[in-house]
Each structure stands twice: as structure tokens, then as C-alpha cells.
The first five atom37 places (N, CA, C, CB, O) and aatype in JSON, in Angstrom:
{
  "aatype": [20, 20, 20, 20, 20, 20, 20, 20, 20, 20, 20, 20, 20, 20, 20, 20, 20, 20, 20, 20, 20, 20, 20, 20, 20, 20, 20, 20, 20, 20, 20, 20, 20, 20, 20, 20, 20, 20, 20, 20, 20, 20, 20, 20, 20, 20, 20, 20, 20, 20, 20, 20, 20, 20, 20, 20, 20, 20, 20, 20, 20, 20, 20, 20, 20, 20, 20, 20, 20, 20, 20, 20, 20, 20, 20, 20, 20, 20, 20, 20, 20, 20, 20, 20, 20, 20, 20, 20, 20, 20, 20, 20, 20, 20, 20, 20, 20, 20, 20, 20, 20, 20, 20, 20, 20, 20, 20, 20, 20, 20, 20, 20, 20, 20, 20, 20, 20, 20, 20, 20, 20, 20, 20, 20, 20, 20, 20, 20, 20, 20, 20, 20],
  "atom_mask": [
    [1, 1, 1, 1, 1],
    [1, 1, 1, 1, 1],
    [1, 1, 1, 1, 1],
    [1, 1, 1, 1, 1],
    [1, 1, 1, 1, 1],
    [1, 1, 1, 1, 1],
    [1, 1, 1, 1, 1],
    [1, 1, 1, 1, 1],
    [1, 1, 1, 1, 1],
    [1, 1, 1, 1, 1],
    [1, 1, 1, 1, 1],
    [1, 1, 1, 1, 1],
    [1, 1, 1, 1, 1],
    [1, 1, 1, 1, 1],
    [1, 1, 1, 1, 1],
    [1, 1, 1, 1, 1],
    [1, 1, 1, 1, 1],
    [1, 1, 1, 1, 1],
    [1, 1, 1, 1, 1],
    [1, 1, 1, 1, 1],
    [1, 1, 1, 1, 1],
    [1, 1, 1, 1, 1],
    [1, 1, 1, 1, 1],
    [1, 1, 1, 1, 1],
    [1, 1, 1, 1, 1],
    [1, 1, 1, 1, 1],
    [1, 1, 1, 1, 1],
    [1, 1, 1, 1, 1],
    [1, 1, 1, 1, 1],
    [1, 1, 1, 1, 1],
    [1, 1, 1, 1, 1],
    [1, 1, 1, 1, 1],
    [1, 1, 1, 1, 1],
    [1, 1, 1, 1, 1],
    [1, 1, 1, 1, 1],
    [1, 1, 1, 1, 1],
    [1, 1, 1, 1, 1],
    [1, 1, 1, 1, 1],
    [1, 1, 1, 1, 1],
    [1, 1, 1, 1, 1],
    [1, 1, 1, 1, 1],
    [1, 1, 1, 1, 1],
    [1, 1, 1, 1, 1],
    [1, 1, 1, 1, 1],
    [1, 1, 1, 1, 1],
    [1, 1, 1, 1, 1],
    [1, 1, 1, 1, 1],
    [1, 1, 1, 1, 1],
    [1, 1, 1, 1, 1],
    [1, 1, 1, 1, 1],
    [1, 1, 1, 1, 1],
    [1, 1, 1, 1, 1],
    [1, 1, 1, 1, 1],
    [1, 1, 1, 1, 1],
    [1, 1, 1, 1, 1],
    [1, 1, 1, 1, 1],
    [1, 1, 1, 1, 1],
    [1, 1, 1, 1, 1],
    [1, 1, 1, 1, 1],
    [1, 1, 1, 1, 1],
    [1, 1, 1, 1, 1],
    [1, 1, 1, 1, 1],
    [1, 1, 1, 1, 1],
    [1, 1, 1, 1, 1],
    [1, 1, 1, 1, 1],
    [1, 1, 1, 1, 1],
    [1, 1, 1, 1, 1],
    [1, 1, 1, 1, 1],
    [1, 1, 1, 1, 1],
    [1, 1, 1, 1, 1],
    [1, 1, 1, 1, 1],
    [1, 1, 1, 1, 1],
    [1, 1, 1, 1, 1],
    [1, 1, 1, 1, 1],
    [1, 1, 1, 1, 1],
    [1, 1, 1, 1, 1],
    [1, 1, 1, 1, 1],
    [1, 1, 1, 1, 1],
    [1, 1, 1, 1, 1],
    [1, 1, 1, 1, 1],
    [1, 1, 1, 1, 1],
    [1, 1, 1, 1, 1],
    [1, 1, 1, 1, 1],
    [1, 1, 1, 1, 1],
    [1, 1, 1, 1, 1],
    [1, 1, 1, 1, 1],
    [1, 1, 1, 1, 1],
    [1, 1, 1, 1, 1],
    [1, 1, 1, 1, 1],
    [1, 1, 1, 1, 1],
    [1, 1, 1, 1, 1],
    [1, 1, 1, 1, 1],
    [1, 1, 1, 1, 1],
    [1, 1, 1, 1, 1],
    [1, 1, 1, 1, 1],
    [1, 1, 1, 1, 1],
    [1, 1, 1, 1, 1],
    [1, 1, 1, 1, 1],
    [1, 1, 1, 1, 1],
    [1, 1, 1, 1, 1],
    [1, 1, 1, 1, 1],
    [1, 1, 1, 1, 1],
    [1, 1, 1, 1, 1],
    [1, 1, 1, 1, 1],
    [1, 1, 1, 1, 1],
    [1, 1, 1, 1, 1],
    [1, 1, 1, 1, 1],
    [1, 1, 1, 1, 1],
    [1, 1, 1, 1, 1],
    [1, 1, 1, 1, 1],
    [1, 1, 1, 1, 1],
    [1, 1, 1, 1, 1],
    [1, 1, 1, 1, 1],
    [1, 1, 1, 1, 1],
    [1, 1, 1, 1, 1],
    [1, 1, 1, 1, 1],
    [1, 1, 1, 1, 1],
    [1, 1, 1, 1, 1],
    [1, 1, 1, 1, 1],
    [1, 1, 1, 1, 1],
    [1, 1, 1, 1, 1],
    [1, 1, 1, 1, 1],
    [1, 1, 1, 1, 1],
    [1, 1, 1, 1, 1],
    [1, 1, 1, 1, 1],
    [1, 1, 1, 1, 1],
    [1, 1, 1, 1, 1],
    [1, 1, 1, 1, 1],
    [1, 1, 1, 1, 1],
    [1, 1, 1, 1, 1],
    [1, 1, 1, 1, 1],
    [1, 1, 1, 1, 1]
  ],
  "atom_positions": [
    [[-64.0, -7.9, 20.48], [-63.25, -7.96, 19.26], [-62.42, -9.25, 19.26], [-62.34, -6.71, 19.1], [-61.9, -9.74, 20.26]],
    [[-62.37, -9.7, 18.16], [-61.58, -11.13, 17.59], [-60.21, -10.98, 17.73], [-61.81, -11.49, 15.98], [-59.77, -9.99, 17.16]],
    [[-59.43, -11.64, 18.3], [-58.03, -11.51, 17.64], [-57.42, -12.54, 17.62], [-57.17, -10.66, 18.16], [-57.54, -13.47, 18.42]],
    [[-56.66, -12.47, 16.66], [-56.11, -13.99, 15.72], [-54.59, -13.45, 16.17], [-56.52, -14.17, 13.42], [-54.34, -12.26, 16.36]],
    [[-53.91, -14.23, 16.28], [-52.29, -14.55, 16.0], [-51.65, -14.73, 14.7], [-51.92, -15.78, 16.59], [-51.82, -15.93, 14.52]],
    [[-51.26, -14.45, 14.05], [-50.72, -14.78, 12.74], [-49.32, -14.95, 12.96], [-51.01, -13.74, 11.67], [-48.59, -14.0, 13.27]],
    [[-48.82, -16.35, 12.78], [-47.0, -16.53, 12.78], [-46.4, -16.28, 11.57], [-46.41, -18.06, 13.12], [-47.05, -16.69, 10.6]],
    [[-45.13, -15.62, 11.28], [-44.44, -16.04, 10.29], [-44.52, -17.38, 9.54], [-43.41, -15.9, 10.71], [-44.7, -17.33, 8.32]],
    [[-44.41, -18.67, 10.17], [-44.53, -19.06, 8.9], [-46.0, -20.01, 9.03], [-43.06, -19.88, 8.39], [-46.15, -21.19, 8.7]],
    [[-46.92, -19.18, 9.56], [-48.22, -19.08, 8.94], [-48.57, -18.92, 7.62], [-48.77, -18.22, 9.41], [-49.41, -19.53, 6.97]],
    [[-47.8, -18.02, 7.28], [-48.15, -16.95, 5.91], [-47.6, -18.09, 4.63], [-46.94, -15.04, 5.93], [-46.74, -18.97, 4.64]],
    [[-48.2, -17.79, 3.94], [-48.32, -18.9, 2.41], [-46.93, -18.22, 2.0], [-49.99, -18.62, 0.91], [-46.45, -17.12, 2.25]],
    [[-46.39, -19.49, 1.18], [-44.92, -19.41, 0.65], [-44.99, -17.97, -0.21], [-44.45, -20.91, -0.45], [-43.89, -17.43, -0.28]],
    [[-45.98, -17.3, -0.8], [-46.1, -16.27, -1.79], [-45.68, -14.88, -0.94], [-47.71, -16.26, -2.47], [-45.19, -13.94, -1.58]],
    [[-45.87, -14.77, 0.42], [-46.31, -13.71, 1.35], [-44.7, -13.86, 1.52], [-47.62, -13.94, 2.73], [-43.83, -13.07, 1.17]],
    [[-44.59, -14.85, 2.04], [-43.4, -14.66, 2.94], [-42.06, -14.6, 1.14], [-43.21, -16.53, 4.52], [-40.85, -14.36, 1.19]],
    [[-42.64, -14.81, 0.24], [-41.26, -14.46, -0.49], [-41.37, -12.96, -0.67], [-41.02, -15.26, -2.03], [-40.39, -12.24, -0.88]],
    [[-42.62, -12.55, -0.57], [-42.74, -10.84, -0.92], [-41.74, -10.52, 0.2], [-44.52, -9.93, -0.7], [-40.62, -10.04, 0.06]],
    [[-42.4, -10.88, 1.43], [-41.33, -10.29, 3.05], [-39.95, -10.23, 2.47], [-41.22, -11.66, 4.73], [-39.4, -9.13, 2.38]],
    [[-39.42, -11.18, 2.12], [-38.38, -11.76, 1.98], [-37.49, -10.8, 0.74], [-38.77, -13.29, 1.68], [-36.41, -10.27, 1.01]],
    [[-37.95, -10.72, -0.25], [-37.65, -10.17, -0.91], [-37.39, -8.62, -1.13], [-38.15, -10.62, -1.35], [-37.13, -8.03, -2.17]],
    [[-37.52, -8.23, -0.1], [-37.47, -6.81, 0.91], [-36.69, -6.47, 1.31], [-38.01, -6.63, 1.91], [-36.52, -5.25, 1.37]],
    [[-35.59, -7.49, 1.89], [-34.46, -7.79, 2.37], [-32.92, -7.92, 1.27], [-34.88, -9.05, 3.06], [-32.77, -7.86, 0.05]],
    [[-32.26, -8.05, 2.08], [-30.96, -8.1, 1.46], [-30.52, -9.35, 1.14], [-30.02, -7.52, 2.22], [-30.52, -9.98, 2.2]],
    [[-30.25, -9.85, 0.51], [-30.16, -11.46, -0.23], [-29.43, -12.26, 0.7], [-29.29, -11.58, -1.78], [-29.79, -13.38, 1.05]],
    [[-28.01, -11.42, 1.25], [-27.01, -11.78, 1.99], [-27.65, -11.92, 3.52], [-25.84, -10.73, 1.81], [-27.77, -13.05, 3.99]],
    [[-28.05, -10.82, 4.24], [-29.34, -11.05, 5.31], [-29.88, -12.41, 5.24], [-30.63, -10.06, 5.0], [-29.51, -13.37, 5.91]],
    [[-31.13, -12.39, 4.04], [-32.02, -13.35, 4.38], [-31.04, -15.09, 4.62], [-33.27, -13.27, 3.0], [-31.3, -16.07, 5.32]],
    [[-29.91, -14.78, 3.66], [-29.2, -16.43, 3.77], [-28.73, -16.78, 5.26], [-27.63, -16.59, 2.72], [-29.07, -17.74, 5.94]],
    [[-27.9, -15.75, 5.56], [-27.29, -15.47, 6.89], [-28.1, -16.09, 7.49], [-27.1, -14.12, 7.41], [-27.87, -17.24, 7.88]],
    [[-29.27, -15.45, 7.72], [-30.47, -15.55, 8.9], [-31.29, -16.92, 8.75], [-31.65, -14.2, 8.74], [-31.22, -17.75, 9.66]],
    [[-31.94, -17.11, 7.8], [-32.19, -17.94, 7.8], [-32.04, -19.55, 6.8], [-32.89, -17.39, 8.04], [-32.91, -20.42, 6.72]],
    [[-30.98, -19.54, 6.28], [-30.55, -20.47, 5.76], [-29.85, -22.16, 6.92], [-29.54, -19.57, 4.9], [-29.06, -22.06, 7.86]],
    [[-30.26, -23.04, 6.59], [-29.73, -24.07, 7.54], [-30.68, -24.1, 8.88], [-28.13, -23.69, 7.93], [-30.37, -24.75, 9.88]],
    [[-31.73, -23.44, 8.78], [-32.02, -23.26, 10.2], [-32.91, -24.68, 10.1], [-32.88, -21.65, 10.72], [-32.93, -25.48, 9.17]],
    [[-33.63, -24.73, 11.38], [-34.72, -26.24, 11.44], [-35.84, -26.14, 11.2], [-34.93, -26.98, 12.65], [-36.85, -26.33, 11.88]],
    [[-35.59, -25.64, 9.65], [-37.74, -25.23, 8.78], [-37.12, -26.4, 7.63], [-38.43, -22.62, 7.6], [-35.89, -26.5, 7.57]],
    [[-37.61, -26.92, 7.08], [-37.39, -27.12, 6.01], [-38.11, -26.44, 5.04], [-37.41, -28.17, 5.92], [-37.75, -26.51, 3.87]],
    [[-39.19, -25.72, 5.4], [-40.22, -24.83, 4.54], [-39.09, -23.54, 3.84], [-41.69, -24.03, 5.79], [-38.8, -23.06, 2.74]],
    [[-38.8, -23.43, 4.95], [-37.43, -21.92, 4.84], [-36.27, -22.21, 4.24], [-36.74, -21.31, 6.35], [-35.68, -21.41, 3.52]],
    [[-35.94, -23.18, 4.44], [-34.46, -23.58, 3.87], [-34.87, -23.93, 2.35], [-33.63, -25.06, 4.77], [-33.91, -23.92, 1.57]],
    [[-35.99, -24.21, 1.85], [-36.28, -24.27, 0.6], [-36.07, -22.76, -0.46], [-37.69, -24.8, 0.72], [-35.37, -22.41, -1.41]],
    [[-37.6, -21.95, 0.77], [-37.33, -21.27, -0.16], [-36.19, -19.98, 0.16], [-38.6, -20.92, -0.61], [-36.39, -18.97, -0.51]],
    [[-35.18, -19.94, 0.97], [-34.05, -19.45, 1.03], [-33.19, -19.66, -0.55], [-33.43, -20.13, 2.29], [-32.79, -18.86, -1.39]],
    [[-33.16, -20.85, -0.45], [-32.7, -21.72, -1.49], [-32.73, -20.99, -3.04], [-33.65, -23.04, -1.43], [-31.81, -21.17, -3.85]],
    [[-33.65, -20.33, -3.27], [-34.66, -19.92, -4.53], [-33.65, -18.92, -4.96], [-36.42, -19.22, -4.2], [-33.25, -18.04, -4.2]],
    [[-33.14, -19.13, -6.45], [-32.9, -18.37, -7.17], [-32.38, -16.72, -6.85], [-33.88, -18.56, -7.77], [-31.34, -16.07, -6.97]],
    [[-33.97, -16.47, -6.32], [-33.95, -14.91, -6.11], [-33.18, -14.33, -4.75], [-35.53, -14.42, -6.03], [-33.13, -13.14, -4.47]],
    [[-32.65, -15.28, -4.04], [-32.14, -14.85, -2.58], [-30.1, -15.55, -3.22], [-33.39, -16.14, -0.68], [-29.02, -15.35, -2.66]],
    [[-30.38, -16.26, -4.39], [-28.91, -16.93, -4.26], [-28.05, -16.41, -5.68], [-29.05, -18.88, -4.19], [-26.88, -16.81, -5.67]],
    [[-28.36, -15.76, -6.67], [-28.07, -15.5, -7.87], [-27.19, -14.65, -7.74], [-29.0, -15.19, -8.63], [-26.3, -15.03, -8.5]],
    [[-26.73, -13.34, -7.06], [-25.94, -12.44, -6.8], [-25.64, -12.22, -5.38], [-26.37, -11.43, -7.35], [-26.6, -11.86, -4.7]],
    [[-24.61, -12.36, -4.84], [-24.25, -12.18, -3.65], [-23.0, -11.3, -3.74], [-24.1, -13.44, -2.99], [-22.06, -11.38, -4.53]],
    [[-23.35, -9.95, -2.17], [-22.57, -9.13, -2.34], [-21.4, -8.87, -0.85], [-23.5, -8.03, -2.8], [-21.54, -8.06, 0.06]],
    [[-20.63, -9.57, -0.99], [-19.8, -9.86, -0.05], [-18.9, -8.01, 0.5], [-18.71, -11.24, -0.85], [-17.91, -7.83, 1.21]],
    [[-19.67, -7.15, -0.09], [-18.96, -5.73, 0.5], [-20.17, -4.63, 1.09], [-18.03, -4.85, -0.94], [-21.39, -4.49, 0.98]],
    [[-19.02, -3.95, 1.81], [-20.38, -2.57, 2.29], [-19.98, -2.08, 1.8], [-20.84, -1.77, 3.53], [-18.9, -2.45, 1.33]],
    [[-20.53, -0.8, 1.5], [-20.45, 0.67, 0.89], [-20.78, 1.44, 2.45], [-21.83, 1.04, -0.62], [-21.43, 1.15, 3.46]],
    [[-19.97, 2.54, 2.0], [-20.01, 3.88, 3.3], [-20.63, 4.68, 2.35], [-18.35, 4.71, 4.1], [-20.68, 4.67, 1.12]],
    [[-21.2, 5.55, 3.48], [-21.67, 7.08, 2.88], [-20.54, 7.53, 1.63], [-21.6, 8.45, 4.35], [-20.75, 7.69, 0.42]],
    [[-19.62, 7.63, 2.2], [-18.67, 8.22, 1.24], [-17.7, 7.6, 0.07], [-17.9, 8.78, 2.0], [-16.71, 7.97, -0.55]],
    [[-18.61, 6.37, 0.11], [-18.15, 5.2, -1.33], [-16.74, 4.79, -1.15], [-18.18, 5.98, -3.09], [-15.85, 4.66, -1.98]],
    [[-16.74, 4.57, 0.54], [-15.79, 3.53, 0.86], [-16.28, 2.48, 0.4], [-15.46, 3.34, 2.18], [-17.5, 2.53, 0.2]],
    [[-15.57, 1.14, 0.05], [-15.74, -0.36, -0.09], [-14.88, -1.15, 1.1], [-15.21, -0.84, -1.63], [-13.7, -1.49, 1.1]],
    [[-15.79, -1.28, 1.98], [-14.91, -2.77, 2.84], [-15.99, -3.81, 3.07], [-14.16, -2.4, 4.67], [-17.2, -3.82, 2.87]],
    [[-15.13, -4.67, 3.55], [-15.28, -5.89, 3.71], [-16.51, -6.04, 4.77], [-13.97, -6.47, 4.1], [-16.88, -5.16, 5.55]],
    [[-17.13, -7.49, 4.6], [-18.17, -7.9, 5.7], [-17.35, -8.62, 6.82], [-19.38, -8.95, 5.1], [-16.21, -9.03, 6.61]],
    [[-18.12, -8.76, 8.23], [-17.79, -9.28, 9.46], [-17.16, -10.79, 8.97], [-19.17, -9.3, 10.52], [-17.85, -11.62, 8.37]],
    [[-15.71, -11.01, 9.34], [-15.28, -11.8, 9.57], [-16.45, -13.09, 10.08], [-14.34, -11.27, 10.28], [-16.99, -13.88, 9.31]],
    [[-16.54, -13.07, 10.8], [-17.95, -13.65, 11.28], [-19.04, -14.31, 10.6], [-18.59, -12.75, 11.74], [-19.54, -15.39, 10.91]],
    [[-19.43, -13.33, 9.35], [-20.25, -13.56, 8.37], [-19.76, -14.37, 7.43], [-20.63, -12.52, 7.89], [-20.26, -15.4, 6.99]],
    [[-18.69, -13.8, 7.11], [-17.91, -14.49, 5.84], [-17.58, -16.26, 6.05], [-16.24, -13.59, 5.67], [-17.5, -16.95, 5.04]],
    [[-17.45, -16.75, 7.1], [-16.82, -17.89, 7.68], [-18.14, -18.84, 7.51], [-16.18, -17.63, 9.33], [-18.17, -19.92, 6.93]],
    [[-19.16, -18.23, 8.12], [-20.68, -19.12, 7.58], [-20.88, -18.97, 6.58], [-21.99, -18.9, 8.05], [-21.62, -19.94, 6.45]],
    [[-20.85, -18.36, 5.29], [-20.91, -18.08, 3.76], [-20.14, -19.57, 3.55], [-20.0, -16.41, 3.08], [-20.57, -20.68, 3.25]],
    [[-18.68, -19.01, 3.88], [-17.55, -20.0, 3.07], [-17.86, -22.01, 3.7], [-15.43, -19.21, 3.78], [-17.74, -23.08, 3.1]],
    [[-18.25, -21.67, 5.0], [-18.24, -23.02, 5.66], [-19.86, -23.9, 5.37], [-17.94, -22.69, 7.46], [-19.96, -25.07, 4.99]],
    [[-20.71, -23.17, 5.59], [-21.9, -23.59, 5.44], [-22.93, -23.23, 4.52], [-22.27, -23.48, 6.35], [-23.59, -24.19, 4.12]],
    [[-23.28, -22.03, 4.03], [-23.68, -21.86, 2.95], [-23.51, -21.76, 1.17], [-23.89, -21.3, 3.35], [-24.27, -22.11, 0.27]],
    [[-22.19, -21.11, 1.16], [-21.88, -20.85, -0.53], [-21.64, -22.51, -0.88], [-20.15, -19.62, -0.97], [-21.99, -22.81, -2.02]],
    [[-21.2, -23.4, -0.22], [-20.96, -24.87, -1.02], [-22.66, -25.17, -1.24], [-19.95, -26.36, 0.15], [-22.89, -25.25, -2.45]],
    [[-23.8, -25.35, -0.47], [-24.77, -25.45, -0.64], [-25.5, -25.09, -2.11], [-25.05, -24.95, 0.29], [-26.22, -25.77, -2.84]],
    [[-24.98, -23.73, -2.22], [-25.82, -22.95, -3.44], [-24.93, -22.35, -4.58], [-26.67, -21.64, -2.81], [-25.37, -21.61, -5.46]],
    [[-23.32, -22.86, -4.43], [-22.85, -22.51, -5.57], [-23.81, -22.83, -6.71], [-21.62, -23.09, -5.71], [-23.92, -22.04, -7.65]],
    [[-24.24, -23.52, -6.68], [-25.0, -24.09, -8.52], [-25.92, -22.92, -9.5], [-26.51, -25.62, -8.22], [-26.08, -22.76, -10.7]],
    [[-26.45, -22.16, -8.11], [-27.23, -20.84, -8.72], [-26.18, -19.41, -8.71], [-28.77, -20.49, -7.61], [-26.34, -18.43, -9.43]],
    [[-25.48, -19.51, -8.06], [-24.3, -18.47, -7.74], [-24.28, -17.72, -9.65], [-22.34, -19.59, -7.02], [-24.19, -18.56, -10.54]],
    [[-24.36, -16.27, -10.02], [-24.21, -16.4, -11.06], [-23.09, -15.14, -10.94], [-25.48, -16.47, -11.92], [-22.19, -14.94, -11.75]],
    [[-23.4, -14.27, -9.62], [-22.93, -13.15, -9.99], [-22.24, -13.06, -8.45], [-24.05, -11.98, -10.6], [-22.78, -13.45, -7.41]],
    [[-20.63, -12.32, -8.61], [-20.25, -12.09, -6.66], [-19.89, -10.69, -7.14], [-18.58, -13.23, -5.56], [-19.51, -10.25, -8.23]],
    [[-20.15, -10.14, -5.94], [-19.0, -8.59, -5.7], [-18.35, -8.89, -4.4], [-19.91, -6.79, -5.48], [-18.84, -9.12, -3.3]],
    [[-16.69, -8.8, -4.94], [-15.83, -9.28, -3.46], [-15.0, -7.89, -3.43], [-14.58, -11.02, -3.58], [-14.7, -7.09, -4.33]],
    [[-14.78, -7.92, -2.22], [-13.21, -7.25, -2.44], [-11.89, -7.84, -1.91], [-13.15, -5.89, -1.8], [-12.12, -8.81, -1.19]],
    [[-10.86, -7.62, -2.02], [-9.3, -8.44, -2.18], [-9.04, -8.8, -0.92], [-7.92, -7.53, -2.75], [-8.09, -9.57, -0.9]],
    [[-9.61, -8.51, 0.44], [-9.15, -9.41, 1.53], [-9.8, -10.64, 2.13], [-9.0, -8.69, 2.49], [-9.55, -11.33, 3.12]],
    [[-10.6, -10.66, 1.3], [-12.05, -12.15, 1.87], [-12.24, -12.77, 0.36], [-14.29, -11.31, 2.66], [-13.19, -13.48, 0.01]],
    [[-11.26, -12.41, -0.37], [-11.9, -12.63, -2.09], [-11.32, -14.17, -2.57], [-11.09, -11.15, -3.45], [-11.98, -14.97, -3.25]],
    [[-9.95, -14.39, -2.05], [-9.67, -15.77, -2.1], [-10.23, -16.38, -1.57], [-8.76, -16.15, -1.87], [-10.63, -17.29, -2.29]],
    [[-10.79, -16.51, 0.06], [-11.75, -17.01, 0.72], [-12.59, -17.75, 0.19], [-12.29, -16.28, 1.21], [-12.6, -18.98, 0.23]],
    [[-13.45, -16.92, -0.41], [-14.73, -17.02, -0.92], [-14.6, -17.72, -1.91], [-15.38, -15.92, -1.2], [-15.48, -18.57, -1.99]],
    [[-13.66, -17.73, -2.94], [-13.79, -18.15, -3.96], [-13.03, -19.68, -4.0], [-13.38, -17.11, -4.83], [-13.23, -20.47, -4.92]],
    [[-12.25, -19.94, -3.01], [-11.88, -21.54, -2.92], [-13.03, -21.97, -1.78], [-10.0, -21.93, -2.32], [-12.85, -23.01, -1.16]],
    [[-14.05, -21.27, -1.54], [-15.28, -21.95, -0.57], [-16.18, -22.97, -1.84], [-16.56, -20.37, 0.29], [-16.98, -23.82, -1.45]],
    [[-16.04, -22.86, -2.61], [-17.37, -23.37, -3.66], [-16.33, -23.63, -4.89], [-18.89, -21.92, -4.11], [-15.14, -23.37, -4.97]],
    [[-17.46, -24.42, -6.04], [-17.27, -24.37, -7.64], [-17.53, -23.18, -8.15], [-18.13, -25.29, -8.42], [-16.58, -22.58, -8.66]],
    [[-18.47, -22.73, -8.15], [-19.48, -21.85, -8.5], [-19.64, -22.19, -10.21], [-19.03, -20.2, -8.06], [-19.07, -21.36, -10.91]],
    [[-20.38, -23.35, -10.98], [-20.36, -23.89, -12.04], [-20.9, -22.85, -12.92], [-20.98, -25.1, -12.0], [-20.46, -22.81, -14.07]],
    [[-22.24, -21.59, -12.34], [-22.88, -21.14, -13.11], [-21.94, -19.55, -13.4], [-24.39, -21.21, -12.56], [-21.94, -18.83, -14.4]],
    [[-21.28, -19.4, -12.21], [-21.02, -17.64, -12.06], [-20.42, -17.37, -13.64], [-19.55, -17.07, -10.55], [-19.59, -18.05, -14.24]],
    [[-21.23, -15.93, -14.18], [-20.53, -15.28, -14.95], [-19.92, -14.37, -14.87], [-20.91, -15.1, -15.58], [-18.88, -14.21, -15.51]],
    [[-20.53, -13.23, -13.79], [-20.05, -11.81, -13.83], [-19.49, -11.89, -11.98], [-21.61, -10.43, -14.36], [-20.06, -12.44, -11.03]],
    [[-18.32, -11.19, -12.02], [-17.31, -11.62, -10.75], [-17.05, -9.5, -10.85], [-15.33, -13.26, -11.28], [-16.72, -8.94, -11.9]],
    [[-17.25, -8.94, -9.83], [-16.8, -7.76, -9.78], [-15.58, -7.6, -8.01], [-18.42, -6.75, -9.91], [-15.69, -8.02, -6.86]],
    [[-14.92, -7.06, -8.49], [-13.66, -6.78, -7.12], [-13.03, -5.69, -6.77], [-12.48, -7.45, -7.23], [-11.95, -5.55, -7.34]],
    [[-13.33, -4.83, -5.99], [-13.05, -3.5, -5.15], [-11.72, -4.07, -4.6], [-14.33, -2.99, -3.83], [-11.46, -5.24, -4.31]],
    [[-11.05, -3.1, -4.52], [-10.39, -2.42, -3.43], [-8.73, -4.04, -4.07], [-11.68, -2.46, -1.18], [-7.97, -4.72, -3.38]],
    [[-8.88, -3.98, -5.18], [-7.48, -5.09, -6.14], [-6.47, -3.82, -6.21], [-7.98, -5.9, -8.35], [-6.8, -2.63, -6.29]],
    [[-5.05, -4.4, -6.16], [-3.97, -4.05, -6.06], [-3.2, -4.73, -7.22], [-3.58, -4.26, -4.81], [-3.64, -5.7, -7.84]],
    [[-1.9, -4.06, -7.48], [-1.73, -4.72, -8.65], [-0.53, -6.4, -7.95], [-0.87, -3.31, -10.0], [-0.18, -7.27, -8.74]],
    [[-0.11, -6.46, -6.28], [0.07, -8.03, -5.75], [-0.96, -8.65, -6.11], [0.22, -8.31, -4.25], [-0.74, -9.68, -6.75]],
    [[-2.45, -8.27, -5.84], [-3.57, -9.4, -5.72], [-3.72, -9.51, -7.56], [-5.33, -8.77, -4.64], [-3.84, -10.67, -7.93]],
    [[-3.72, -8.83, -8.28], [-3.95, -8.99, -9.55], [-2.76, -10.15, -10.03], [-3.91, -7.52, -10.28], [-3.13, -11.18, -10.6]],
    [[-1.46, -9.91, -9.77], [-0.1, -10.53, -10.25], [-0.68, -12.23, -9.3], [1.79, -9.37, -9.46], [-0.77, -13.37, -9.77]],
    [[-0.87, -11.91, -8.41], [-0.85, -13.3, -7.7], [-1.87, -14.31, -8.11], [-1.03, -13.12, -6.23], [-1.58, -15.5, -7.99]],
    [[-3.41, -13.86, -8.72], [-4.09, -14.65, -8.6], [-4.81, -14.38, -10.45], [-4.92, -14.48, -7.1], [-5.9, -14.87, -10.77]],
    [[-4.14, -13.71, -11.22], [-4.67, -13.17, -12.49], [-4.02, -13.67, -13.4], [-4.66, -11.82, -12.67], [-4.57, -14.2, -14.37]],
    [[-2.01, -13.57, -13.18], [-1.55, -13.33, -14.03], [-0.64, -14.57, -14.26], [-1.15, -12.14, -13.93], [-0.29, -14.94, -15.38]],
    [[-0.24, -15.29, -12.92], [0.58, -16.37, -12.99], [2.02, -15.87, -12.93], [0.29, -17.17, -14.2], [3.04, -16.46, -13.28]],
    [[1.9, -14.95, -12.53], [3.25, -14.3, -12.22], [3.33, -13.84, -10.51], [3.4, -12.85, -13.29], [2.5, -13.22, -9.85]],
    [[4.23, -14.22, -10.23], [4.7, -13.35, -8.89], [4.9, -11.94, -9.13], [6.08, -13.84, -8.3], [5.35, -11.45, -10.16]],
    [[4.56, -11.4, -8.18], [4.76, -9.64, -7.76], [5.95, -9.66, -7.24], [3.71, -8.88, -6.58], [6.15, -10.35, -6.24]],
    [[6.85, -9.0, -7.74], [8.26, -8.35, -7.1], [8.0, -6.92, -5.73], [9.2, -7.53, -8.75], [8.98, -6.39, -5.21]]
  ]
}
């Protein structure tokens, strides 16, 4: 019997966006964004991996917190300046939310959603008023 090897990025740009697209948008950037493909860093790049990014978890029980410190720091440092231009849509919540949002322009974003706002983070960054 024959046997062939097939590599990842063997597979034609069409295959590997199906793979890809399987995944979690935030995942695939993480992982492989910046790396030493230029094949990958292209199509990382694409629309469909950069248009909505969701900077929160959900728990079983419809907690909202935050992603790994960790994560967030390569978003803000190395990736979101890259791809603000497609950025259209974020879900943050209020302790990584300034972060994120002085990381980039974001020229295109329309729809901005935010868990877990207080009415300090609303007064401080909404209203132009200080919170007493």
C-alpha cells in the first residue's frame, strides 16, 4: 500500500480556509498570525478571521469574563494595529476594554458590544464626566 504524507500547508488555500474557518477567529489570529508563512499570514489576514473579534468567554452559567492577560497583550501589541482596517465589530468587557481600544484606529468598526460596564466605566469613558 501507497502512503503519501500530506502537510498542512500542502493543502490549497481553499482547504485550509474551510480548516480554518472551523475555528474561532480569535484562535486562528493568536495562533497563527505573524508567524514565518507568508502563505498564512495572508490568509489569516482575510476578512473572515478579522471582521468580529470577541475579546470575552462565556461560562456555562452566562458568566462574562475576560481573556488571558497573555492573549490580550499580543492582540493589543502585535496584531489588532495590523488589522484594525477590517475590524468592524468587538465584544469587550470593562477590564481589557480601554486596552484594546487605544491598541488600534479601528477606521471601519461599527457595532462595539460591552459586558460586565458599570456606571464609573460608563461616566469615565462615555460621558465626559467624572464619577463621584
Amino acid at each position: 500500500m501507497n502512503q503519501s504524507n500530506v502537510r498542512f500547508l500542502d493543502l490549497p488555500d481553499e482547504i485550509l480556509l474551510i480548516i480554518l474557518k472551523k475555528l474561532h477567529n480569535m484562535d486562528v489570529l493568536y495562533s497563527l498570525f505573524d508567524v514565518n508563512n507568508q502563505r498564512l499570514h495572508m490568509i489569516v489576514k482575510e476578512k473572515t478571521f478579522t471582521n468580529t473579534l470577541t475579546f470575552v468567554l462565556t461560562t456555562k452559567n452566562g458568566d462574562i469574563l475576560s481573556i488571558v492577560d497573555s492573549i490580550t497583550d499580543r492582540f493589543c501589541i502585535n496584531i489588532l494595529p495590523n488589522i484594525d482596517y477590517n475590524i468592524k465589530s468587538l465584544v469587550l468587557e470593562s477590564q481589557s476594554m480601554e486596552r484594546i481600544l487605544l491598541a488600534a484606529n479601528y477606521p471601519n468598526l461599527t457595532e462595539l458590544k460591552l459586558y460586565n460596564v458599570n456606571d464609573h466605566i460608563v461616566s469615565r469613558h462615555f460621558t465626559g464626566k467624572k464619577y463621584q
